[in-house]
N, C-alpha and C positions, 0 to 999 in steps of 0.2 A: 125273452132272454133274461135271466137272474146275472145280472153284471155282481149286485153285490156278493154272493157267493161262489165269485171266482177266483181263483188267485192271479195273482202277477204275472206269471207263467202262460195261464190260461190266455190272459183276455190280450197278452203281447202273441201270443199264436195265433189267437182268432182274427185279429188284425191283419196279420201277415198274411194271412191262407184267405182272406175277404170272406170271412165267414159272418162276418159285422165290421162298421168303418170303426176307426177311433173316434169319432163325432158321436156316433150312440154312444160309445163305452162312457165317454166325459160327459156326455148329457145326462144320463144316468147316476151318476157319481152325484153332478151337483142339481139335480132332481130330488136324491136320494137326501143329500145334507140339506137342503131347503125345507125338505118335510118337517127332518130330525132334531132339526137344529135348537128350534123352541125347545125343546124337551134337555137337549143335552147340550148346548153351548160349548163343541167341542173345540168349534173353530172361530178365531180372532178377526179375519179377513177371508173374504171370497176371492176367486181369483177368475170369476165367470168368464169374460169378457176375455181375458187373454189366454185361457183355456180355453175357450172353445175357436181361439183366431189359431193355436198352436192344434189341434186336433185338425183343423182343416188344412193345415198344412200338411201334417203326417198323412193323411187322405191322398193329397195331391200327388207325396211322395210314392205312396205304394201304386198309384196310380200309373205314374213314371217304371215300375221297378227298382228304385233306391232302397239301399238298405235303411231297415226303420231302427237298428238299435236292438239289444236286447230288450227294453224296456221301451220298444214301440208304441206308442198309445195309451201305456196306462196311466190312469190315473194315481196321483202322491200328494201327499201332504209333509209339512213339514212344522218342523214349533218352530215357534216363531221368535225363538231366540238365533235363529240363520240368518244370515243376512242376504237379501233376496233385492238385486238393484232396482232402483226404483221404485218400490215394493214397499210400503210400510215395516218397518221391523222392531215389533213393542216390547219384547221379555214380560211379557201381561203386565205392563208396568206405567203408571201416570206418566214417568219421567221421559223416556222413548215414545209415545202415546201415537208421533205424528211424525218419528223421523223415520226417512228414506234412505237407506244406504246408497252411495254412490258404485257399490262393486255387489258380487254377488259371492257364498261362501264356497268354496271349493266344491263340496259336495253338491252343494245346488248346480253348480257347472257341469257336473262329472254326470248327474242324474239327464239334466237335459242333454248334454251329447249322449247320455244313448235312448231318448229318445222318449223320456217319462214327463207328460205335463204335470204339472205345477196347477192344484185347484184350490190349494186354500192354505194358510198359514195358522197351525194350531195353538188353542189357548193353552197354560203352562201357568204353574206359580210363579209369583216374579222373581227375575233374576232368578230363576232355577231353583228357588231356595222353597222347599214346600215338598211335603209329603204327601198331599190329598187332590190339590191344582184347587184350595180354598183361597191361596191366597195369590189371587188375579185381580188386577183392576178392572178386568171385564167380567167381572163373577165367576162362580165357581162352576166348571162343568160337575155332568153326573154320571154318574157310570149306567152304559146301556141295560145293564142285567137288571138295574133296581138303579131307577131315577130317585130316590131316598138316599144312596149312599155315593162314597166321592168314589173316583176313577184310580185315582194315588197319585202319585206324584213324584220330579217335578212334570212330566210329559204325559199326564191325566189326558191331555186333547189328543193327540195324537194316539194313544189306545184306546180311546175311547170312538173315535173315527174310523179305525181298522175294525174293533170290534163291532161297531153298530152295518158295517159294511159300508161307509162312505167310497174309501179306495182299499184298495188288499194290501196297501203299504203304505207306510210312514218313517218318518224318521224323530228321532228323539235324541234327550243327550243326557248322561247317565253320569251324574258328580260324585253321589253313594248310593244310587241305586236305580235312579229317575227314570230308568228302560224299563228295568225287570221288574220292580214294584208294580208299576202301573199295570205293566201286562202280565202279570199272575192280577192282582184286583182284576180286568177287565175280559179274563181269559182268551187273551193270544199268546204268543210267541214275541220274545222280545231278547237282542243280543246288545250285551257290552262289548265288543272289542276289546283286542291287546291295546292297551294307554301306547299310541303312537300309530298304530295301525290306519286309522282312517285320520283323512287329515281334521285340525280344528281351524284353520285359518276361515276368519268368518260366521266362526261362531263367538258371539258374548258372550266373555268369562265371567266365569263364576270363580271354580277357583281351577289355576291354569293344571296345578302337576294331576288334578283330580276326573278334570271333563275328559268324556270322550263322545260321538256322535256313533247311534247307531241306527240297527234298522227294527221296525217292528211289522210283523204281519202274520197271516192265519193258516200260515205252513212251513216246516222246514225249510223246503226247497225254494220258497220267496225270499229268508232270508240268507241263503247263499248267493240267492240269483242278485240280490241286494249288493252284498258286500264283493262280487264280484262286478262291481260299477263301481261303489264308491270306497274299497280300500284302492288306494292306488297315490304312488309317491308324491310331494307334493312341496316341494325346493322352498316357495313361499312359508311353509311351516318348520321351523326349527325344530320342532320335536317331531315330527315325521319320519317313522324308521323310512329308511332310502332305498332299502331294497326290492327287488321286485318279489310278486304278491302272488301265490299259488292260486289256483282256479278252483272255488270254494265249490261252484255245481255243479252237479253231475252225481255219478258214484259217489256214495258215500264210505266208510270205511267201514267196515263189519266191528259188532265189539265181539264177537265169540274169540275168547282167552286174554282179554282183556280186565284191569281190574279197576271197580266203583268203590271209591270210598265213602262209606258214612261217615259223616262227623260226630265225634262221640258227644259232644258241649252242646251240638244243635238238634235237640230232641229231647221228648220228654217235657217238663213241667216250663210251663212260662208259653208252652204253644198249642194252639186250637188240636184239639185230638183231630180233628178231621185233613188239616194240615200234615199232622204228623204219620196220620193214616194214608194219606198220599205218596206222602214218601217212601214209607214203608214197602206199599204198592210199585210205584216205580222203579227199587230197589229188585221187586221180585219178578218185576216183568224181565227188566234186565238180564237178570239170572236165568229167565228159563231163553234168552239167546244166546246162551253164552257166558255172559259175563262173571267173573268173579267178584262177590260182596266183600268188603275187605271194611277194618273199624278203623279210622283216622281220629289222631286229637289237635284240633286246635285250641292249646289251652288258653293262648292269651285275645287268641283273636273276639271271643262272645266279652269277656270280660274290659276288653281294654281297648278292642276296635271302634266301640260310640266315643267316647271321650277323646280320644285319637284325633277321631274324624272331626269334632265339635271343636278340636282348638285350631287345627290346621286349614281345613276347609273356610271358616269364618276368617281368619288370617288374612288369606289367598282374596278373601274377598272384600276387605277393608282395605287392602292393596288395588283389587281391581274396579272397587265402585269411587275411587278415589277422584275420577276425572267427569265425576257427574255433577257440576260445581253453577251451571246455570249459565256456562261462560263459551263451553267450546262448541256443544252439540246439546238435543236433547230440552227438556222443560226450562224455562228462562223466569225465574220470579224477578217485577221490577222491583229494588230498594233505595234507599239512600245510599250506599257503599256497599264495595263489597264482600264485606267479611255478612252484612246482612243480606246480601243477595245470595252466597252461599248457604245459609242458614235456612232461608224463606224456601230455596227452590228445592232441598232435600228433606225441608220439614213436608212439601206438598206434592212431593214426585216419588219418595218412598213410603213402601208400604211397611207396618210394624213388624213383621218378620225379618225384612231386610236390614229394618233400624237395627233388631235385637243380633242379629250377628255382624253389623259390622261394631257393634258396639264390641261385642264378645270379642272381634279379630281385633279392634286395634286397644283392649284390653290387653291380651295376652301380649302382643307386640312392644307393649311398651315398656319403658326403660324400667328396672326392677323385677319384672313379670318375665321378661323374653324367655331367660334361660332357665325357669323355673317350668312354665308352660310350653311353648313355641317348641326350642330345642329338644325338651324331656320329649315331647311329640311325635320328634323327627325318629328320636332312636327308639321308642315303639317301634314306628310305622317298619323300620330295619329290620325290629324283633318277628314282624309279622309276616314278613315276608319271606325270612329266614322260616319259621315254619311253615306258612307251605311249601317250599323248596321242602323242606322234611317230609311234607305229608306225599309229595309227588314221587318221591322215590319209593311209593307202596303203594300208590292208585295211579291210574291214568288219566279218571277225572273224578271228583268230588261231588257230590249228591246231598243237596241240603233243600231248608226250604225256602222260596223264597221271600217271604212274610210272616209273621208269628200267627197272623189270620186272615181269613176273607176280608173282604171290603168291607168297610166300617162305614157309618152313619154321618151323613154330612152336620157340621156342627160338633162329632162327641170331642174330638178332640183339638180340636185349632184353637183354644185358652188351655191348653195343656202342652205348652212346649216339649216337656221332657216324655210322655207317652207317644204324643208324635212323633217324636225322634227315634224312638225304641222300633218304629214300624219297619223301617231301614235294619234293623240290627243283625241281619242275615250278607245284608251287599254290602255295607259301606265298607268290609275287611278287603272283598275284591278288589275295590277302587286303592284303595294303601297299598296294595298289593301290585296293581296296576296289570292286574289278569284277565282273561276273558270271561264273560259268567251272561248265561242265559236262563232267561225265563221261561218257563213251558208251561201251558194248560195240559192238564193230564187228565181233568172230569171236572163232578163237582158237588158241592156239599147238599143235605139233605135239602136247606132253603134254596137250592136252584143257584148258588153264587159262584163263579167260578172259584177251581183250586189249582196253584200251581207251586210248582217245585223249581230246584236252579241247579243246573250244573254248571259246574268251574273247572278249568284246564289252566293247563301251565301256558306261558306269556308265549304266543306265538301258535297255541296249540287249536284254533278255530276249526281247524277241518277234522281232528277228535272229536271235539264240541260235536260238529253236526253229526257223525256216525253215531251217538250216543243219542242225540235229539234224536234224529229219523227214526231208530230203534223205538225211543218212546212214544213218538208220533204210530206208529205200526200199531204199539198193541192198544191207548187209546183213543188213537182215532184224531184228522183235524180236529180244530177249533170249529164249533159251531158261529155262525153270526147271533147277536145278540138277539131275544124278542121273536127268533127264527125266520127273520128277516123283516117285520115292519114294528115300527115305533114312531103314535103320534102323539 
C-alpha cells in the first residue's frame, strides 16, 4: 500500500470502508519521515508516541461504528509556529526553543475534532520571517526535488513534508507569501485564505493585519476538504469574519464564460522564462475550457507592494516580538539587572533576520519616521487594494506567477536581504490586499524543478479559487511526490 501517494480524501475513505486501519496509515507517515528526515529536516518535532495512541483510538472507534470525522485517520502536520498544548511550540527559534503552550490554536482543535492525527510539528524560518526556511535554529530544511536547494519560505517544512509524501496535508501561515512561495518551490498546492477566514487565535504573530493559516497539499480537492474543517467562526478571535462558511468540496464551479486575468506588470523581463511559460500555458489551458483571457494592470502593486510590505509587516513585528524580554515566557538570560537581562536574552534567543526587521519596525515607528514611513504605508496598502477591486470588475480571478523562479540554491541568497525579499514580489500585494491567492504546481522546468503559478480572487471568493484550480489540476495532472516516492 503507497500511503504516501494518496491524498487526504483517499486514505480518510480507506479508513472508513476498513480497507486499511488508521495505525498503518500513521505508521507509514512516520516510517516514511524517519527515513527522510536526515536528508530533509522538514520536521521540528515528532509526534510518534501520541500518534500512534490517537490512531488506535480512531481504530477502536471505527471498530464501534462511530463517526471518524472527515479527516478520520489521516495523518497532518503542522509549523510550528501553532500552538499545540503541551506540545513544544519553537517558531524555529532559540527563544521558544522549549516552551509548551498551555492551550492548543483553534485550527489544531478544529483538525482533531474531525478526526486528523497530529504526527509532527514543521520546521519554518523563525518567527515566520524567511523566504528559504534558512533561517531556523534547527537548520535549514531542503527541498525534496533537489536536496541542493531551499524549499521557500516561511513554511519550507511543511511543503516540503507534503511534497516528499510524509502526510497528504499540512498546514502553514502565509504573512506575504509563506503558503504559496514554498509550495510553487516544492511543487504542491498551497492556499492563502480571505485575511479573517480561518481563525488565527493561537498562532504566533508575526505581524497581526498580515498572517493568515492555511492549508497545503497534492490535490485540489484536499485542499477544500481542508478548509472545510478549519474555516469555521471562532468568537475567541477578533478578526474572525462571524459568518458562516459555505462548503468548499464537492462540485466545483465550472469556468466556461468566465474571465482570467493577466497581469500586465507580472510578466516578461525580471522572470524565469520557464516561469513565464507557465503561465502562459495555464492561461491557455484555461481558454480551451472556457474561459475568457482578459489583460489586467496592477500598476502600483509590482512597483510599490515590497516596500509596502517591508515597513508595515516589520512594524507589526517590533510590536509583536516586544514581549520576548527573558521575564514572562520563553529563553531566560541570567544578568545583573534588568535592562541587562533584556539585552542578554534577545541578543541569544533571536536570530539576525529577526534582529534586522525588528530593527527596520521600530525604525519606521519611531517619533520623526512614523508619518513619513508607517502612515505613507498605510495609504499604499489602500492604493492597492483599491486596484484590484479595479482589476475584479474585468476578471473573476487573476493569473500571475507565483515566484520570479524555481527554487534557488541553499546559501545564494540568505547575505542578500533585498533579492531574498524580491522572491515574494508576486504574494506579498495579496496579503495588503487581504485576498485569497493560491499556489498550484502545473509541471516542470527542464532541470526536473517544479513550476508553479498563483491565482487570486476577490475577498471572500475561495470556492472561485478552486473551479479555476480543479480546471488546472485537469489539464496538468496532480502533483507528483517528490523522488517518485523514495529519498534517502
Amino acid at each position: 500500500m503507497k500511503f504516501h501517494e494518496m491524498t487526504a480524501r483517499e486514505t480518510a475513505e480507506g479508513i472508513k470502508k476498513g480497507v486499511f486501519s488508521a495505525s498503518e496509515a500513521v505508521k507509514a507517515s512516520l516510517d516514511r519521515m524517519k527515513r527522510m528526515e536526515p536528508a530533509l529536516n522538514a520536521v521540528v518535532t515528532s509526534l510518534e508516541e501520541n500518534a500512534l495512541e490517537r490512531a488506535m483510538e480512531t481504530d477502536s472507534k471505527r471498530a464501534r461504528g462511530d463517526d471518524l470525522g472527515p479527516l478520520g485517520g489521516v495523518p497532518v502536520i503542522v509549523k510550528d509556529n501553532m500552538c499545540t498544548r503541551n506540545i513544544r511550540t519553537t517558531c524555529g527559534s532559540r527563544m521558544l526553543a522549549q516552551w509548551k503552550p498551555p492551550y492548543s490554536a483553534t485550527v489544531v482543535e478544529l483538525l482533531e475534532a474531525s478526526g486528523a492525527i497530529l504526527v509532527g510539528k514543521s520546521n519554518m524560518d523563525e518567527f515566520a520571517m524567511g523566504s528559504s526556511t534558512e533561517h531556523s535554529a534547527f537548520g535549514p530544511t531542503s527541498n525534496p526535488w533537489d536536496t541542493d536547494r531551499v524549499p521557500g519560505g516561511s513554511s519550507g517544512g511543511s511543503a516540503a513534508a507534503v511534497a516528499a509524501g510524509y502526510v497528504p496535508l499540512a498546514l502553514g501561515s502565509d504573512t506575504g507569501g509563506s503558503i504559496r512561495q514554498p509550495a510553487a518551490f516544492c511543487g504542491v498546492h498551497g492556499l492563502k485564505p480571505t485575511y479573517g477566514l480561518v481563525s488565527r487565535r493561537g498562532l504566533v504573530a508575526f505581524a497581526s493585519s498580515l498572517d493568515q493559516i492555511g492549508p497545503l497539499a497534492r490535490s485540489v480537492d484536499d485542499l477544500a476538504l481542508a478548509m472545510d474543517v478549519i474555516a469555521a467562526p471562532d468568537s475567541r478571535d477578533s478578526t474572525c469574519f462571524r459568518d458562516p462558511r459555505p462548503l468548499y468540496s464537492g462540485a466545483f464551479p465550472d469556468v466556461a464564460g468566465k474571465r482570467v486575468g493577466l497581469v500586465r506588470e507580472f510578466g516578461g523581463d525580471g522572470i524565469d522564462a520557464e516561469i513565464d511559460g507557465a503561465v502562459s500555458e495555464a492561461a491557455a489551458s484555461l481558454e480551451k475550457r472556457g474561459a475568457e483571457v482578459v489583460e489586467i494592470s496592477l500598476p502600483n502593486a509590482g512597483v510599490a507592494g515590497l516596500p509596502c510590505y517591508y515597513i508595515l509587516a516589520p512594524a507589526e513585528a517590533s510590536s509583536n516580538l516586544a514581549r520576548y524580554d527573558g521575564v514572562r515566557y520563553g529563553l531566560k538570560k541570567d544578568a545583573p539587572d534588568l535592562i541587562s537581562q533584556f539585552l542578554a536574552t534577545r541578543k541569544a534567543g533571536f536570530g539576525p533576520e529577526v534582529k534586522r526587521r525588528i530593527l527596520t519596525g521600530t525604525f519606521v515607528l519611531s517619533s520623526g519616521y512614523y508619518d513619513a514611513y508607517y502612515l505613507l504605508a498605510q495609504n499604499v496598502r489602500r492604493v492597492l487594494r483599491m486596484e484590484f477591486e479595479k482589476a475584479f470588475e474585468k476578471a473573476d480571478v487573476l493569473l500571475m506567477p507565483a515566484a520570479p523562479s524555481p527554487a534557488f540554491r541553499k546559501g545564494e541568497l540568505v547575505d542578500d536581504p533585498i533579492r531574498m525579499y524580491m522572491t515574494d514580489l508576486f504574494t506579498l500585494p495579496v496579503n495588503l490586499a487581504e485576498l485569497p491567492g493560491m499556489a498550484m504546481n502545473t509541471g516542470y522546468a527542464k532541470n526536473g524543478l517544479p513550476l508553479g503559478v498563483q491565482l487570486v480572487a476577490p475577498r471572500f471568493g475561495e470556492k472561485v479559487l478552486f473551479g479555476f484550480a480543479s480546471a488546472l489540476e485537469e489539464a496538468s495532472g496532480r502533483p507528483s511526490v517528490a523522488g517518485g516516492g523514495e529519498l534517502s
